[in-house]
C-alpha positions as CSV (number, residue, x, y, z in Angstrom):
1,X,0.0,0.0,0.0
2,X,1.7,2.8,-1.2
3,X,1.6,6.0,1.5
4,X,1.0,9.5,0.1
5,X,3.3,12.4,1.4
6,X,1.9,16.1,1.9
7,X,4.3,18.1,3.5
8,X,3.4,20.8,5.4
9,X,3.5,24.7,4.2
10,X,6.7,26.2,4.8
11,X,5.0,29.3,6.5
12,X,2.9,26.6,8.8
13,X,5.8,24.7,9.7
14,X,7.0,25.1,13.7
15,X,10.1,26.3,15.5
16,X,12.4,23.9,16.6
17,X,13.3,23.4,20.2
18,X,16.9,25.6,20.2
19,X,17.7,24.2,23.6
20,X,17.4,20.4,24.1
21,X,17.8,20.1,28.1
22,X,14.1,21.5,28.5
23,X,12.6,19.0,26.4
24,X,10.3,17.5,29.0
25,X,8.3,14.7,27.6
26,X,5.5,14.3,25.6
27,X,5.1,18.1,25.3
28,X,6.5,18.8,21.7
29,X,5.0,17.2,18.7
30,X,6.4,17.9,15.3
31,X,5.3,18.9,11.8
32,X,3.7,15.6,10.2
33,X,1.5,12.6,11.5
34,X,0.4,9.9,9.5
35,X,-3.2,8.3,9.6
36,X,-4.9,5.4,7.4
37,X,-8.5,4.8,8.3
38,X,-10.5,1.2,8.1
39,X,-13.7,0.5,7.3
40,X,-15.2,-3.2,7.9
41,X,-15.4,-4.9,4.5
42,X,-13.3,-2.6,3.3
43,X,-9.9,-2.9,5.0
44,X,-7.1,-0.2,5.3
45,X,-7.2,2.6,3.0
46,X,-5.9,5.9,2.4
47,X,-2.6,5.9,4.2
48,X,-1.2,9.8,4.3
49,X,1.6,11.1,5.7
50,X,0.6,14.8,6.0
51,X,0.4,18.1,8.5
52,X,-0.1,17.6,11.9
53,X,-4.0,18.3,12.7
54,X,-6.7,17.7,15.1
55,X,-8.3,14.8,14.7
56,X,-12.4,15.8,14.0
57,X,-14.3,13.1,16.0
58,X,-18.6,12.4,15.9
59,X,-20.0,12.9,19.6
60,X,-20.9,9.3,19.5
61,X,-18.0,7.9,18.1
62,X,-17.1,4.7,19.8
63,X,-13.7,5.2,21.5
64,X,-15.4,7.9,23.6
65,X,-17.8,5.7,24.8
66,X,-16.8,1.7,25.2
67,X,-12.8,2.4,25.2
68,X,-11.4,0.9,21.9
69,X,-8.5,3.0,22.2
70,X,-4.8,1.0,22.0
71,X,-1.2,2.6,21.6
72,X,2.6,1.9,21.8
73,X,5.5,3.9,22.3
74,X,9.1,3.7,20.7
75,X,11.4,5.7,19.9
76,X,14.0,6.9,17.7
77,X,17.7,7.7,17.9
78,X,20.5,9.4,16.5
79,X,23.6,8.0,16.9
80,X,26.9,9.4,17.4
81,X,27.7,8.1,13.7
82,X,25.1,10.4,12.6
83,X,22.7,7.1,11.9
84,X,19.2,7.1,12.8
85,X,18.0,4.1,14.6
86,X,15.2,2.5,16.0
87,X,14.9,-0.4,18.5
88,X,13.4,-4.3,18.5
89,X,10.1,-1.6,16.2
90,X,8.6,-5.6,14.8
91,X,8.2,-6.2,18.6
92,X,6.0,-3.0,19.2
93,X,3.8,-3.7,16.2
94,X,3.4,-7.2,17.4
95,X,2.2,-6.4,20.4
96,X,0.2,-3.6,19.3
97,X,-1.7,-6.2,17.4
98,X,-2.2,-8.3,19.8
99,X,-3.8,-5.5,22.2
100,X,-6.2,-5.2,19.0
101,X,-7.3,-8.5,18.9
102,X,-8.2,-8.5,22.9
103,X,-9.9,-5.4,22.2
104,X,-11.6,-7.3,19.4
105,X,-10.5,-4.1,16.9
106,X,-8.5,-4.4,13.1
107,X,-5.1,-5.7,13.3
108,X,-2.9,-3.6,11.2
109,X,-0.5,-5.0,8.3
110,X,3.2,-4.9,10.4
111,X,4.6,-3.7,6.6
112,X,2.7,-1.5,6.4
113,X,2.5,0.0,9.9
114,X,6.4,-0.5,9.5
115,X,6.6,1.2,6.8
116,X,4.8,4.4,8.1
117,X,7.2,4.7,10.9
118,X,10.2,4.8,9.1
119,X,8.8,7.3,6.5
120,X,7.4,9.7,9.3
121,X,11.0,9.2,11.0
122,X,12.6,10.1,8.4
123,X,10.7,13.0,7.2
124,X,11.5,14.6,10.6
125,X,14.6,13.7,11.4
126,X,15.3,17.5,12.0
127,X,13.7,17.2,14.8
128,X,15.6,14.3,16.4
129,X,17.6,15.9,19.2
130,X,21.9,14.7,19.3
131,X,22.0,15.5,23.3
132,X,23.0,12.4,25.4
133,X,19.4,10.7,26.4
134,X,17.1,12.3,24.1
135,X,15.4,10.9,21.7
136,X,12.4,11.2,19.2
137,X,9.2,9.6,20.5
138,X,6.8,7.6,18.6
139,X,3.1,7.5,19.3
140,X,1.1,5.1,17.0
141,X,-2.5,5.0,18.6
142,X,-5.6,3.3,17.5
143,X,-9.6,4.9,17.7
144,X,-12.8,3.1,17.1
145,X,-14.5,5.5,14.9
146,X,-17.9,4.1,14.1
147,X,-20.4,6.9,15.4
148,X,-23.2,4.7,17.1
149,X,-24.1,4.3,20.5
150,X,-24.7,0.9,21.9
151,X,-21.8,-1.8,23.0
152,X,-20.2,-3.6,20.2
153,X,-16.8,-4.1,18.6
154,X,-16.6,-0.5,16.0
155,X,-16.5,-1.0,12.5
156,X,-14.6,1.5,11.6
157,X,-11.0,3.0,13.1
158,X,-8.5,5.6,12.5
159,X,-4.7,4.3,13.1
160,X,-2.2,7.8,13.5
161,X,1.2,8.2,14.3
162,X,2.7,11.1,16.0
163,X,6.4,11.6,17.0
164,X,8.4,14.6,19.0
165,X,11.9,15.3,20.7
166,X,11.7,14.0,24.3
167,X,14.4,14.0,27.1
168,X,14.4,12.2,30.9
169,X,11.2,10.7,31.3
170,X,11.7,11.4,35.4
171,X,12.9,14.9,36.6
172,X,15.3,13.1,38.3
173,X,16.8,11.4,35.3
174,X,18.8,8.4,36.0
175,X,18.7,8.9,39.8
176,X,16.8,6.6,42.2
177,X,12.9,7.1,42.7
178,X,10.4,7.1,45.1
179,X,7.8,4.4,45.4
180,X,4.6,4.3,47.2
181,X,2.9,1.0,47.8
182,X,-0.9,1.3,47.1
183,X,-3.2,-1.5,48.5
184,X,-6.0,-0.2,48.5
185,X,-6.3,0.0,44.3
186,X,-5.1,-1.6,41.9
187,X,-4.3,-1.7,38.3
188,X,-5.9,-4.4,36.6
189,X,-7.2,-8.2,37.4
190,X,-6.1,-11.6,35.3
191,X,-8.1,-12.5,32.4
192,X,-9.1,-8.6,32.1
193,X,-6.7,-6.5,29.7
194,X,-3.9,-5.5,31.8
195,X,-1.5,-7.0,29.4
196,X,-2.9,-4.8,26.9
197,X,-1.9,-0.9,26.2
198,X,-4.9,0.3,26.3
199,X,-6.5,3.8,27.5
200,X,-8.6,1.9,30.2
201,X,-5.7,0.9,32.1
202,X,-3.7,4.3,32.6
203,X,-7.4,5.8,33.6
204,X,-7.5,3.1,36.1
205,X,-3.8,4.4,37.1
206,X,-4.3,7.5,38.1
207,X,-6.3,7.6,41.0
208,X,-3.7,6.3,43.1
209,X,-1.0,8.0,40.7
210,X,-2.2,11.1,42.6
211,X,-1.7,10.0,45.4
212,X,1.3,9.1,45.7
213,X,2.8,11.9,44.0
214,X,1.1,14.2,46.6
215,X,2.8,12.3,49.3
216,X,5.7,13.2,47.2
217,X,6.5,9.6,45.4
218,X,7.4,9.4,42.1
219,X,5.4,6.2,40.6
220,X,2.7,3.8,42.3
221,X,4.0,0.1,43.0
222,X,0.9,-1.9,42.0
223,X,-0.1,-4.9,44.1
224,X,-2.3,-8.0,42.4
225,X,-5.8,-7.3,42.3
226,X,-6.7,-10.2,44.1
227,X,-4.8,-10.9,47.8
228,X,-3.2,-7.4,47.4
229,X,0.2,-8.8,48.4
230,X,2.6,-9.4,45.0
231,X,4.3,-7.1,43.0
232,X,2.7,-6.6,39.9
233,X,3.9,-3.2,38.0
234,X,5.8,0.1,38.8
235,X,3.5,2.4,37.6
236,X,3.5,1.7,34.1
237,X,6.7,-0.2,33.9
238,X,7.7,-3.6,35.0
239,X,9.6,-4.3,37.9
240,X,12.9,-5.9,38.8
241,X,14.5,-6.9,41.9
242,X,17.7,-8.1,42.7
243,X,17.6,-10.2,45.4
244,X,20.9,-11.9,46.7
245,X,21.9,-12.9,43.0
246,X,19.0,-13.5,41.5
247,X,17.5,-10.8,39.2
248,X,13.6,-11.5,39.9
249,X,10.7,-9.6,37.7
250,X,7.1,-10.9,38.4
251,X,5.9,-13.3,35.5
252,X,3.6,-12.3,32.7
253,X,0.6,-14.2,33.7
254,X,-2.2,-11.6,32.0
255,X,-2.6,-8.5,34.3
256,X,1.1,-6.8,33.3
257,X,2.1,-5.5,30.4
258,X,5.0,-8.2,28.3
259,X,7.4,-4.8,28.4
260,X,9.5,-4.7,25.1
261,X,12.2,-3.5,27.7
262,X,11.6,-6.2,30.4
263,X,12.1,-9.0,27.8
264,X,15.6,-7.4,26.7
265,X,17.0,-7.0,30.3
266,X,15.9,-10.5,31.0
267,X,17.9,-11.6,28.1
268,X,20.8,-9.6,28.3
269,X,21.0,-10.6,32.0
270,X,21.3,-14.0,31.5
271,X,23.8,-13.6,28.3
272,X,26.0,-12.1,31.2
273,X,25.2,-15.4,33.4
274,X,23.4,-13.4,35.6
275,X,19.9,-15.6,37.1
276,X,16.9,-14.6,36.3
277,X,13.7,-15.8,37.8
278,X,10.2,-14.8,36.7
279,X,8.2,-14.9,39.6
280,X,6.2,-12.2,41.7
281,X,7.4,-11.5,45.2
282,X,5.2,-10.8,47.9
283,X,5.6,-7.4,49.6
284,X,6.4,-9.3,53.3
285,X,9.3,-10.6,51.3
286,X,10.8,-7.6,49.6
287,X,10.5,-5.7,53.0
288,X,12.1,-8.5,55.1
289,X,14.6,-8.6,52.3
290,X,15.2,-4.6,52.5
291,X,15.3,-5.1,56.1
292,X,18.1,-8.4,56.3
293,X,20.0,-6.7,52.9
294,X,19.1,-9.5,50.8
295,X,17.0,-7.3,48.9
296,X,20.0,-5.7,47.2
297,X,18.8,-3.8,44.7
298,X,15.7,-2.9,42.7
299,X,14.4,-0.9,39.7
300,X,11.6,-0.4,36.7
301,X,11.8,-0.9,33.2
302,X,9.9,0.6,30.2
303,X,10.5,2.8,26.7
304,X,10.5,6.2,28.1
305,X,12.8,5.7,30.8
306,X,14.8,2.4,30.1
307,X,15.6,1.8,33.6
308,X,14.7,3.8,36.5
309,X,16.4,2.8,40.0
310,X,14.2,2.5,42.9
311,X,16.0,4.4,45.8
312,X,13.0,4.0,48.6
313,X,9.4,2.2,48.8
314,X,6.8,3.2,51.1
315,X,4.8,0.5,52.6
316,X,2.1,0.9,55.5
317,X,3.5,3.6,57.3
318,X,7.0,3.6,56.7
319,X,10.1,4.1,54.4
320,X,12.1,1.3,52.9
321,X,15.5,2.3,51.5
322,X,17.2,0.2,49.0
323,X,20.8,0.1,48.9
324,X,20.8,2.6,50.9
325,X,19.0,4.8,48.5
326,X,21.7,4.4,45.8
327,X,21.4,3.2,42.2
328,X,22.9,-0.6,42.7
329,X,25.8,-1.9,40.1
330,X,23.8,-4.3,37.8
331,X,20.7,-1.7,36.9
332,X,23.5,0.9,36.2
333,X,24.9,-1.7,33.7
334,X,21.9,-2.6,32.2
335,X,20.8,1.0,31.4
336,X,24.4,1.8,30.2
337,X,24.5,-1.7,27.6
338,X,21.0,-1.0,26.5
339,X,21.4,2.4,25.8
340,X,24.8,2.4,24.5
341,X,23.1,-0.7,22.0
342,X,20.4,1.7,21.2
343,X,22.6,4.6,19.8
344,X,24.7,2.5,18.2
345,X,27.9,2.4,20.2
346,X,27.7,-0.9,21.0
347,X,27.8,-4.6,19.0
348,X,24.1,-5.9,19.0
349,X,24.6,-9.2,19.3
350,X,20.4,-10.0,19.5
351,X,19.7,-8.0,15.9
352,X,17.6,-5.2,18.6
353,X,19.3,-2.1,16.3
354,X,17.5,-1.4,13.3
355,X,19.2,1.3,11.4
356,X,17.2,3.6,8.9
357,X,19.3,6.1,8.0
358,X,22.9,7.1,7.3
């Protein structure tokens, strides 16, 4: 399917961010977004890469109403080399598909959604910032677009794909964050779509979100929905602890997200020999860990931030500090190798790197 190309007008294009340590994320967005729309018995059509616009919406189109709204996130980097690269992008658009089929919405060709991201990329890779951990973000997001009212699976959506310079994801950068413990909600339940990225989820999020950053935490620790006692998710990244060593991550068993991230640390762990386990600790053994030292180290994984070192938890009443609040050895290395592998300045060894350009 071949994508058409309207480039904005010069005189409509937007300034450029001149200084790249006030980036922020998710604030800027850049001059072009694609979008292909499907219709049932029709299929995919129209794919155009063209200005970035608001997207005009029916007051009873679907994805206000019954939440058929998915998304990834990815990014793109420019390495030292000059190259553009992205990283593992067949596993986002794998998994984005499979968040459409549990959401009983169109699967997208991967060639074609491929295809899209490189174009877009490459159209404004201008706008790719060359600082040391910045990036450019990419959005692709999914709508049910059928205007009706009543519950039933749309037949008709919009797929778009935005993209824009990010830096840190935290304030704090790649310094250790603060946890709060919430058991009194929770994210999501087994056999609902937890494991999907979909809208529903985050709203569920950030009650407790709220929360916690009042009490001045940086990210939720989310419990299982059902005895309220294993670690489930960091906010919306999975979670890692080292405990004597053992690198431990809770296993993907339907109510947390299979992290594009997660699944590279847990292999590059082990190509270094280090043991990994995939099972989900309960919160009376991380504390008595904390507590006896065994619990040596711990952190979160995800796209925007890589790897974020937990420095404290707070847990019924009281502080936990980690490593005595200090970013531990093996989550410094794995942020350095898989950063270093995503800006090309490292062999690949897994075929993670895909370069586009240059």
């Amino acid at each position: 399917m071949d994508i058409k190309i309207i480039k904005c007008a010069p005189d409509k294009m937007k300034k450029k961010p001149s200084d790249e340590s006030k980036l922020g994320f998710g604030k800027i967005f850049t001059d072009h977004m694609f979008t292909v729309n499907y219709e049932e018995g029709r299929g995919w059509h129209d794919p155009v890469i063209g200005p970035y616009n608001p997207i005009v919406l029916d007051p009873t189109s679907m994805n206000l109403h019954y939440g058929q709204q998915i998304f990834e996130g990815l990014k793109a980097y420019r390495g030292k080399d000059g190259g553009i690269y992205l990283f593992r992008p067949e596993e986002n658009i794998r998994r984005m598909n499979a968040s459409a089929v549990r959401l009983c919405m169109a699967t997208i060709d991967p060639e074609l959604f491929m295809d899209a991201m490189k174009k877009l990329v490459l159209l404004e890779q201008d706008w790719i910032p060359r600082g040391a951990g910045t990036s450019l973000y990419i959005r692709p997001t999914m709508i049910a677009t059928e205007s009706a009212l009543g519950v039933h699976p749309s037949n008709r959506y919009l797929f778009f794909i935005i993209v824009g310079p990010v830096g840190a994801y935290y304030p704090e950068g790649f310094s250790p964050t603060k946890i709060y413990v919430s058991e009194e909600y929770v994210r999501a339940v087994r056999g609902g779509v937890g494991n999907c990225k979909n809208a529903g989820n985050y709203a569920a999020s950030l009650y407790a979100s709220e929360k916690a950053k009042a009490m001045g935490y940086t990210q939720v620790l989310w419990l299982d929905a059902i005895e309220r006692k294993y670690v489930e998710e960091v906010g919306t990244s999975n979670a890692f602890f080292v405990i004597g060593d053992e690198l431990l991550t809770p296993p993907l068993s339907g109510s947390i997200l299979p992290g594009i991230t997660r699944d590279s640390i847990i292999r590059l762990a082990r190509s270094w020999g280090v043991k990994v386990t995939e099972r989900a600790p309960s919160m009376d053994e991380i504390i008595s860990g904390i507590a006896d030292g065994s619990v040596r180290e711990a952190f979160a994984s995800g796209t925007a931030a890589i790897v974020s070192p937990i420095g404290q938890i707070y847990y019924q009443g009281r502080e936990h500090f980690i490593n005595g609040g200090k970013t531990g050895k093996l989550t410094e290395r794995l942020y350095n190798e898989i950063l270093q592998i995503q800006y090309g300045e490292k062999p690949d060894p897994f075929g993670w790197r895909m370069k586009i350009s240059g």
